[in-house]
C-alpha positions in Angstrom: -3.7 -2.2 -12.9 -3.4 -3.4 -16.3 0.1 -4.9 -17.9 0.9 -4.3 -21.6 3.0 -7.0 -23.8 6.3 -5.8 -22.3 5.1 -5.9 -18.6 5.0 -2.0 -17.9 1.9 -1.1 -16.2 -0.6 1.2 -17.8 -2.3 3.4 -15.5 -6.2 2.9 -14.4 -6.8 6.4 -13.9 -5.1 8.3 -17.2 -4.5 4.7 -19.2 -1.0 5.6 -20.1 1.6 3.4 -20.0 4.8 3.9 -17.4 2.9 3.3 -14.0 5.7 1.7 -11.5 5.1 -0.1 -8.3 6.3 1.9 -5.1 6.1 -0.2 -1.5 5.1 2.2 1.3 4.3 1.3 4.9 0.8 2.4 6.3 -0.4 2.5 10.2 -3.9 1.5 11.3 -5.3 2.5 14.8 -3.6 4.0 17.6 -2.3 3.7 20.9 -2.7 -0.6 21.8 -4.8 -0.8 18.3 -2.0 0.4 16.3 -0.8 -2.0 13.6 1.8 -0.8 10.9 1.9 -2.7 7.6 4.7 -2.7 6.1 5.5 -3.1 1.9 2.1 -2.4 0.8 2.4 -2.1 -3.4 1.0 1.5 -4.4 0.9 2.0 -8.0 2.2 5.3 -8.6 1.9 7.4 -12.3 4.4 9.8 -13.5 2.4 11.1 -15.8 -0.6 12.0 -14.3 0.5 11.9 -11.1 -1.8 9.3 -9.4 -1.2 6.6 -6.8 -3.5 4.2 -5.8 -4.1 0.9 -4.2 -5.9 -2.1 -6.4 -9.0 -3.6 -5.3 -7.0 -7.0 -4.6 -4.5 -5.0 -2.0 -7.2 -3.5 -0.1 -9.1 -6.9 0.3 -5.3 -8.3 1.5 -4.9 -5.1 3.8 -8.6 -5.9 5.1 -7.9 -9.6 5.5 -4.2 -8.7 7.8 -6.1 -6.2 10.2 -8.5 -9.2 10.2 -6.5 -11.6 11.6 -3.9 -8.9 12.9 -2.9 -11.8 15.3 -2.0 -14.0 12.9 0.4 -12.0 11.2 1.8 -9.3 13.2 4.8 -9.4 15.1 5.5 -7.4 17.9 8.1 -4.8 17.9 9.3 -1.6 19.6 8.7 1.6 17.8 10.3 5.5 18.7 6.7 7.6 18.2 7.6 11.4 17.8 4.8 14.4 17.9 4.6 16.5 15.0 4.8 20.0 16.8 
């Protein structure tokens, strides 16, 4: 992810500029294992259509399943079946 001057992000994968930050949520595991991380920065093109994660958010996604107990709070979640 690469800024120019005026702080808009210029996309890795087609190098133009206009890349914005979008903050999605992700589950890991299942079941007792599951672990949901929540506002996890995607950077998203609109040009070439790309999203991606940088190298520096998957090392931080890594280092939270890590030490899952460290960071995660409990909470009740509604889980529905896609039929």
């Amino acid at each position: 992810m690469n800024q120019t001057k005026n702080s808009s992000l210029v996309c890795d994968v087609c190098g133009k500029t206009g890349a914005k930050v979008r903050y999605i949520s992700r589950s890991y595991g299942k079941g007792e294992n599951l672990l949901v991380i929540e506002d996890i920065p995607v950077i998203s093109c609109p040009h070439c259509g790309e999203s991606y994660l940088t190298a520096e958010t998957l090392h931080e996604i890594e280092r939270i399943k890590l030490h899952r107990q460290s960071f995660a709070k409990p909470r009740s979640v509604p889980v529905a079946v896609f039929a």
